[in-house]
C-alpha positions, -999 to +999 in steps of 0.1 A: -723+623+114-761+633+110-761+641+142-728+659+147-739+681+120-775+689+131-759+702+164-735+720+151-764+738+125-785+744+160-760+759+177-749+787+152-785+793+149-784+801+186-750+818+190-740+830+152-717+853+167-690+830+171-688+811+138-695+838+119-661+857+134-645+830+111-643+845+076-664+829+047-637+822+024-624+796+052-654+775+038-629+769+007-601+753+023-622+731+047-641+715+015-608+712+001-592+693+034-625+669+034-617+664-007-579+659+002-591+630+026-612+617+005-579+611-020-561+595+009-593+567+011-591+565-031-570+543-048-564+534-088-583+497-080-611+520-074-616+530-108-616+497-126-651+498-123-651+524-149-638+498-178-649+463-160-685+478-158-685+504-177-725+505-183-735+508-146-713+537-142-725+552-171-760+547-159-757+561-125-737+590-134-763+601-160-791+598-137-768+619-110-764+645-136-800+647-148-822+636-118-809+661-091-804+692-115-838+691-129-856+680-094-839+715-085-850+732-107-887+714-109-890+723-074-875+761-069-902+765-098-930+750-081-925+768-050-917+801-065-884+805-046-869+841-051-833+841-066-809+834-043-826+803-026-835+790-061-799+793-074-789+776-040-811+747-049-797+745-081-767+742-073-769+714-049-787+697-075-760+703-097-730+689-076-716+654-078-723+628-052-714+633-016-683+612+003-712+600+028-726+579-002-703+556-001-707+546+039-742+551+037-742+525+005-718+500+028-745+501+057-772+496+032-760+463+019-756+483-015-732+479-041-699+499-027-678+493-059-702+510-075-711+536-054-676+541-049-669+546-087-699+566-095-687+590-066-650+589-078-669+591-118-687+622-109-660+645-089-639+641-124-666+653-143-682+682-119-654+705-128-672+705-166-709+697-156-712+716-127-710+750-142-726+739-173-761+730-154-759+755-132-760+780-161-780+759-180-806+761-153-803+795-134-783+812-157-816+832-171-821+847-132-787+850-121-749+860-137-727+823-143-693+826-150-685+786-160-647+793-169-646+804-132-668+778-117-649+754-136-618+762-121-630+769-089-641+731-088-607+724-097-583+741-070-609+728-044-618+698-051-597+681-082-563+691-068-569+683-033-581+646-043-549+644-064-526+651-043-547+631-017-541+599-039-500+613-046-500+612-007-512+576-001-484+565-033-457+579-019-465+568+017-488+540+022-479+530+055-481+570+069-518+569+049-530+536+062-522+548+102-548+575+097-571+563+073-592+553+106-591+586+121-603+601+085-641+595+089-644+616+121-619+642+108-639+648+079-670+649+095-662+674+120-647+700+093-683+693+073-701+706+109-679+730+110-682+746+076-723+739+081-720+759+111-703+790+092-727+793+066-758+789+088-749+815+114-741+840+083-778+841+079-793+827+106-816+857+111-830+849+074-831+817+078-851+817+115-873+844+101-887+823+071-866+791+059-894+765+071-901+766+033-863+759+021-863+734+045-890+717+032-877+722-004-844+705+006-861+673+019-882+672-007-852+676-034-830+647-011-863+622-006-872+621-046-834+616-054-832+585-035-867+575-047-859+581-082-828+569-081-839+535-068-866+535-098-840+541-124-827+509-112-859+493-108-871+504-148-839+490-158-841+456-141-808+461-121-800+436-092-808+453-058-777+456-048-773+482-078-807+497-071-794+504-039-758+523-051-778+543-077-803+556-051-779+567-023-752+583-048-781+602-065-799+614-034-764+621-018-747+650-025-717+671-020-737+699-007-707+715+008-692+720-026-726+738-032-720+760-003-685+767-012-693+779-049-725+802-033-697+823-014-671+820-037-694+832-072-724+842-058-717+868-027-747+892-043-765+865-031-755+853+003-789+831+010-777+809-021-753+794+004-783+781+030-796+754+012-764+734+007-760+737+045-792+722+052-789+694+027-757+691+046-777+683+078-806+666+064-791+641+037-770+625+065-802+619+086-825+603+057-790+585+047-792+568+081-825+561+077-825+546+041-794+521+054-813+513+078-844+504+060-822+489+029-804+466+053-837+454+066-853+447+035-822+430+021-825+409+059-863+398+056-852+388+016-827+364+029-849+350+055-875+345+029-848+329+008-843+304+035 
């Protein structure tokens, strides 16, 4: 998926003309067909975590909630990032964790109930956090309507996943012929709604987004680094360590995208640095799993 994404980002820096023909609001109902998959791979058993464990939920969910917002906002401070990228930054901070996670946690040996929960834990709550922290945050540089982010996050993302789970209770045996074909599906409408945001700036972004690049690896790097300290300070197995730092570092940046164009059109750069977390969180996903799985190897041998 890393990968599919990255080319997709490099070619509507080289020929924006073509995605950009596609109008921005089409970035909406993509999101909301990657949320409405994501219902179809939910189910109820999924959310026993919340009462079985209720702590490690708890745990990772604040740290998603608290980490990434004020890592966004620590670092569009520090690098004096004019409005639009700042509020951009902000709210991919501010967005619950990313589908991805939960793969990403499988490959790494992590703990996928968890991940899976905390993921699940944090959609529910976006609707309700998402605005808050974004206003909370940029609201003293840029105009936050919360009543209309809030339902925003609710037509896009809520309803989708509901009637993603209604789908997969009425028809199991329709939902579990496709469930395969999902991950691809999703990740090709995730490249494609990269690839409509990056060639409506593409001119900025070539002429000076080296620094929001840089800003958006930073912001992705110390949420999996943080995350995995959380869990460290708190003496968590590593399995849990291992949950808690993907679903932190992982987000749903195209949810941050999708709000930039839908609440934020005086600022049409806000929407560039979901797109690149987009691109880059896959890739340093890949390479935590890998590096996780290794560790979690070279543990067992020494075990032995």
């Amino acid at each position: 998926m890393g990968l599919l994404v990255l080319v997709s980002a490099l070619l509507a820096l080289a020929f924006p003309e073509v995605p950009s023909r596609v109008p921005t609001k089409a970035i909406n109902y993509l999101l909301g067909v990657v949320m409405f998959g994501m219902g179809l791979t939910l189910n109820l058993h999924d959310f026993k975590i919340v009462f079985s464990r209720p702590k490690d939920v708890f745990i990772g969910c604040l740290a998603q909630f608290t980490v990434m917002p004020l890592l966004a906002w620590l670092l569009a401070w520090l690098f004096r990032l004019d409005d639009a990228l700042a509020l951009g930054v902000v709210l991919v901070g501010c967005c619950p964790g990313g589908t991805a996670s939960n793969v990403i946690t499988y490959l790494a040996k992590g703990d996928l109930a968890l991940s899976v929960g905390m993921t699940g834990v944090s959609t529910l709550l976006a609707p309700l956090l998402t605005p808050l922290l974004t206003w909370a945050l940029a609201g003293k540089s840029v105009d936050v309507d919360v009543a209309s982010m809030f339902l925003s996050i609710l037509w896009v993302v809520i309803l989708p996943i509901v009637i993603g789970l209604t789908v997969k209770w009425k028809w199991p045996r329709l939902t579990d012929r496709t469930i395969d074909y999902l991950p691809a599906f999703s990740s090709i409408t995730i490249a494609f709604i990269v690839a409509i945001v990056i060639a409506a700036s593409a001119g900025k972004l070539l002429a000076g987004g080296l620094l929001i690049v840089v800003v958006v690896m930073m912001h992705n790097v110390c949420g999996l680094g943080l995350g995995y300290l959380i869990g460290w300070l708190l003496q968590l197995p590593d399995q849990k360590r291992k949950a808690i730092s993907i679903e932190v570092g992982m987000q749903n940046s195209g949810l941050a995208s999708s709000l930039a164009t839908i609440h934020f059109a005086a600022y049409p750069m806000a929407t560039i640095p979901g797109a690149i977390f987009s691109v880059w969180h896959n890739i340093s996903g890949a390479i935590v799993a890998y590096y996780y799985r290794a560790t979690a190897s070279n543990q067992n041998l020494l075990k032995k």
